[in-house]
N, C-alpha and C positions, 0 to 999 in steps of 0.2 A: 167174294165180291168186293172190288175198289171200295173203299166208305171214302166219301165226300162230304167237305161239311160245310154248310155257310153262315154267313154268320151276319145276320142284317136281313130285314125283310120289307121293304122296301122294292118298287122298281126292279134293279136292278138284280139286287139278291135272289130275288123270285124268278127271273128270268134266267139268270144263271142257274140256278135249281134246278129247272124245268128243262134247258141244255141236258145236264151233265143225269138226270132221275131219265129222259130219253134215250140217250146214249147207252143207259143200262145201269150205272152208277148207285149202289146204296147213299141216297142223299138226307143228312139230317142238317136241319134251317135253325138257326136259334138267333131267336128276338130279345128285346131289351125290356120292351112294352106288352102291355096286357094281350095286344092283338095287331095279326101284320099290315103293312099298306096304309098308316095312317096318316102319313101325308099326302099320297096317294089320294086317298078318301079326300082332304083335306083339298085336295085340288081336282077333286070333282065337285065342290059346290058352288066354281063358278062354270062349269061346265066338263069340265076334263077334257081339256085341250092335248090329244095323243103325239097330234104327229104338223108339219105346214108339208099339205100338196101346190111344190114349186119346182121349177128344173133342178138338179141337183146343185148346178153353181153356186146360185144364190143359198140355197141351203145350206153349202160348206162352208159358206162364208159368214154366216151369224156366229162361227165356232171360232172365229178372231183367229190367234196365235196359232190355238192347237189344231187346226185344220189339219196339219199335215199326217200328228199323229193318230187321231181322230178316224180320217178319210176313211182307210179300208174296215172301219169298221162299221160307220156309216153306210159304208157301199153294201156290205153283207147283211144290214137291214136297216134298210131304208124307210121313206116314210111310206112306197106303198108295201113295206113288208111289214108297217105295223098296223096298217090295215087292214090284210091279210091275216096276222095274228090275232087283232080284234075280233074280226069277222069269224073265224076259227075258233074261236070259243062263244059264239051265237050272238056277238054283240055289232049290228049294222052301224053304221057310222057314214056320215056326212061332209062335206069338206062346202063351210059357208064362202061369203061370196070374196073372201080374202087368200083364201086356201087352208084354213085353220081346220082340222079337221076331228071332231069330235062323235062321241058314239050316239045314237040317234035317243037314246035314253036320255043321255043330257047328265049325265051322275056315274062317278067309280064302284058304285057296289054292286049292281049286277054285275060290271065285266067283274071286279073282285072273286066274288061268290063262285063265277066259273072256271075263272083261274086256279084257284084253292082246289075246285074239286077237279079240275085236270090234275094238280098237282097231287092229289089225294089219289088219284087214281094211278097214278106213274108211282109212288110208293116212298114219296117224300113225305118224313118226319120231321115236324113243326113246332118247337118249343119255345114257349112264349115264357116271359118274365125270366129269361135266363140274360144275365149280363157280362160278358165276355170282362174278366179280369187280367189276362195275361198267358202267359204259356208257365210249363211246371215242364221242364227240357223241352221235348220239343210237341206234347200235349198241350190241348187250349184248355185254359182253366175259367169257369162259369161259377158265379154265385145264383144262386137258384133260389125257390120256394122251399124245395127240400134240400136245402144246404149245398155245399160246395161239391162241384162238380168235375171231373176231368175227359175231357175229349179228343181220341187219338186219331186222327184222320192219314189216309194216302191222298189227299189233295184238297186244298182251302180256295175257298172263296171269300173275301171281305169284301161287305157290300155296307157299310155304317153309316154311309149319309156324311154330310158337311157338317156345318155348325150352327144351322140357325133352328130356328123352332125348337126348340129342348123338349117342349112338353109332348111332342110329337116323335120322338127318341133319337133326333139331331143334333148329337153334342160334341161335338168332336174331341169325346174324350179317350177317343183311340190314339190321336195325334202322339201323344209323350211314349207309349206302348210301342207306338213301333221305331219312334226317335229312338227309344234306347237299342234296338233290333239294329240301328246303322239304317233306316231308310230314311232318306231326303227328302224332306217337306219344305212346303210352303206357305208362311204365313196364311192363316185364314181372314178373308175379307169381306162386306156384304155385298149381295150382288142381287139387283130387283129389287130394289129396296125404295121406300118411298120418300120423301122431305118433310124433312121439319120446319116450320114456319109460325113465326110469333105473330099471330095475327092480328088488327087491332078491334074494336070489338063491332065495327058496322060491318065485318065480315061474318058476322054468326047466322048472320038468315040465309047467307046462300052458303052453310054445311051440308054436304049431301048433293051439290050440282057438280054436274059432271061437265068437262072445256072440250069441245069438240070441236071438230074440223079444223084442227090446230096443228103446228109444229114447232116440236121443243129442240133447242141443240145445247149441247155442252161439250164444246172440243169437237172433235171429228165426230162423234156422234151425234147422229139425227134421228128425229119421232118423228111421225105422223100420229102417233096415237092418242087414244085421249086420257085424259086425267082427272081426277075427282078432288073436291076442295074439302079434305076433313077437319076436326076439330084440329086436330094436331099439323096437319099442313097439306103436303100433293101428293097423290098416290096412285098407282093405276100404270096400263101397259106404256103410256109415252112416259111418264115418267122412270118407269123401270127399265127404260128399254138406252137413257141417256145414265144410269145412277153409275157406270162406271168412268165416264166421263167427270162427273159432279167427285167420285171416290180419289179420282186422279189429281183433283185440285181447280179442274176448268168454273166458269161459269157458265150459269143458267142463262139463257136467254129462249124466247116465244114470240113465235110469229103468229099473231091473231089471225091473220087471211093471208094463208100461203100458197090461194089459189090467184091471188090479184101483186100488180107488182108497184112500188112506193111510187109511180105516177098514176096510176092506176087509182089507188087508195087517198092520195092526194085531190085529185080532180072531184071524186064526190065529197068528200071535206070541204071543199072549195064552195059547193054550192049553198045559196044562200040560207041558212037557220031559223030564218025571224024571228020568232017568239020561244022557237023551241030551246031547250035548256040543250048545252052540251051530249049530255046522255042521253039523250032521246034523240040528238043529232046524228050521233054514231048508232043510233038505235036502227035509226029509219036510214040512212044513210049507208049503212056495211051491215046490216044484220045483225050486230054483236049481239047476244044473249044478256041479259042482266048477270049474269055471272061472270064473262068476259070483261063486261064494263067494272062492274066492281074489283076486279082483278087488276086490270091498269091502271085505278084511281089510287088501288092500295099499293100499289108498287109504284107510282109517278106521280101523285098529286105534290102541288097542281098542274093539272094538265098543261099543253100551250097549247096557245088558241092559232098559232100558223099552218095552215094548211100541212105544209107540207112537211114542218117539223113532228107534228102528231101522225103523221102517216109513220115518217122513219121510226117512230117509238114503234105502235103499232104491230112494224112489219119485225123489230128488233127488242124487242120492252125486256127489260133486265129482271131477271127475279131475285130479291133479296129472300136470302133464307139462314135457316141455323143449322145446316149438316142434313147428313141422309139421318136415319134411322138408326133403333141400334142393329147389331148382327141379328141378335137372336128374332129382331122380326125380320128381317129379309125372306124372300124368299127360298132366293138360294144365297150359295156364297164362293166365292174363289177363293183359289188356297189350296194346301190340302198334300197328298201323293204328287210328285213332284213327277213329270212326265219321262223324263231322263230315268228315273229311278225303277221302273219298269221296262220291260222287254218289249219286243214288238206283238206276243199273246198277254199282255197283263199281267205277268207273273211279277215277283219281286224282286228283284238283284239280291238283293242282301238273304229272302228269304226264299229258297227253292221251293216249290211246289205250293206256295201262297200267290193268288193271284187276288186283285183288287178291281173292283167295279163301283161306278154311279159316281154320285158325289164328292166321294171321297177323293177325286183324281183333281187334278190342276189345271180344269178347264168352268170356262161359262160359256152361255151362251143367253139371250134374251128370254124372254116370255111369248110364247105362241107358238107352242109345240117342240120347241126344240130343246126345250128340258127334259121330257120325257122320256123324247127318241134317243135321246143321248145315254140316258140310264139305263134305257131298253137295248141298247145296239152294244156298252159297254158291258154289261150284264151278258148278252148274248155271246159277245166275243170272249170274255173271259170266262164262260161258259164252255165252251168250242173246244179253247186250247187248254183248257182245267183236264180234258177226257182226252187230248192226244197225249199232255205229260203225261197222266196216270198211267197211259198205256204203251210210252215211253221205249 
């Protein structure tokens, strides 16, 4: 029987698993960490956002650059075939009122749990705490619990992950392993990543308020999304969704009310105050939230009192900050497997019958499902064409 091995358990590793253990494949999985899917887990406790049900256009097009290499892979499963998949292993799912579509449980470990035990059932062997050290000729060599290990495969799968979370087993400390192999990488970068900001201290009562019905830009990138004020600075879907913009060099700017336009925003500024204090002006006057106000007072004090000059803030209010984050909290990261340096099935140039999936590859894309799909579709495809080489 072909032995197939993969190596990273994760997304994408598991999917590929689960390809090539279907196909008929003797498949053995080896992990770094105690147990697999742990960022996985990790992003099921804001809900485990799978897949975005939206035409495919716009969907190809959160994937920036690599759309093109991407595409066919995306096309062979898509977001309703990771619904399909879900759903295929007993997990219903819902698509909220954005297209975001999450499992109706609301958490990773039941879909997990049925995953593993499909996989358990297709006759994929699972080694946790083994850490992938290198090759010994053309064997992969594992440090283990019970000591160093060698593993001969007819076809690999590398599924490692990026480089951020470490404690999560996201290290990208494959990167140098395969540089010396002759494969073409690229710098690793953070991507989702949230802001840092020195904040001064009348902003400590509104930690934990979240800026809503807002729009962030940095360079050609735009949010609608909202963002949260933490101790350390801005975090959240619009801010992650501009942090490659901000990684680029652009600034930050936010439009408080980007459903009204600077005359619009101006004419109620206009009307008369009385006695009321500024902030209660803009209170009663635009809606702003007491977190919105304190926001603009810490980024523009002191205000001005022109009509129509406090609208153009308003509509354009500059954020001063100190950088995104570092890597290792990002969510995800760019970087990595260089797209060139793969074939059109994910195999390696430099290294025949090694093919690469998920993170590890030289693409991003935002937050709200299309992280997922992307490690599910890369996974899958590099799945695919792992079982036509073997059989070659």
């Amino acid at each position: 029987m072909t032995r197939a091995l993969v190596i990273g358990g994760g997304p994408a590793g598991l999917m590929a698993a689960e390809v090539m253990a279907q196909a008929g494949l003797s498949v053995t999985l080896c992990e770094a960490k105690p147990s697999v899917g742990r960022k996985f887990l990790m992003a099921g406790k804001s809900g485990l956002n799978l897949t975005k049900s939206e035409p495919f256009a716009p969907f190809l097009a959160a994937y920036e650059e690599a759309q093109p290499a991407l595409r066919p892979m995306l096309e062979a499963f898509d977001a309703q075939a990771v619904q399909d998949w879900a759903e295929g292993l007993g997990q219903a799912v819902f698509a909220g009122s954005t297209g975001r579509v999450f499992p109706r449980a609301m958490k990773a470990s039941p879909l997990l749990r049925a995953w593993l035990a499909r996989l358990a059932d297709c006759g994929v062997t699972i080694n946790t705490r083994w850490h992938w050290r290198g090759w010994e000729g053309d064997a992969f060599t594992f440090d283990t619990p019970g000591g160093r290990e060698v593993v001969e495969a007819d076809v690999t799968v590398l599924a490692l992950g990026g480089a951020s979370w470490r404690r999560l087993g996201a290290t990208g400390e494959w990167a140098p392993l395969l540089a010396a192999r002759g494969v073409a990488l690229q710098d690793f970068a953070p991507a989702n990543v949230g802001l840092l900001v020195d904040w001064s201290p009348h902003m400590t009562r509104h930690f934990g308020a979240a800026l809503k019905g807002v729009a962030w830009r940095a360079g050609p990138y735009r949010s609608r999304g909202e963002a949260v004020i933490s101790a350390r600075g801005l975090e959240g879907g619009g801010i992650y969704s501009v942090s490659r913009g901000l990684r680029e060099g652009q600034g930050l700017t936010l439009d408080l009310l980007p459903d009204l336009q600077d005359h619009e925003v101006a004419a109620r500024l206009a009307k008369p105050r009385g006695k009321d204090s500024q902030a209660n002006h803009l209170r009663k006057r635009l809606k702003l939230s007491p977190a919105q106000i304190a926001l603009l007072q810490e980024m523009a004090r002191p205000l001005p009192q022109e009509a129509e000059v406090l609208a153009a803030l308003l509509k354009d209010l500059p954020i001063a900050h100190a950088g995104l984050r570092p890597m290792d909290e990002a969510i995800s990261t760019a970087g990595g497997i260089r797209l060139d340096a793969l074939d059109a099935g994910l195999m390696l140039r430099a290294l025949p019958g090694v093919f690469a999936a998920g993170e590890m590859l030289d693409w991003e894309a935002p937050t709200g499902g299309y992280l997922i799909n992307g490690c599910l579709a890369t996974g899958h495809w590099a799945g695919r064409h792992a079982v036509e080489w073997a059989r070659g």
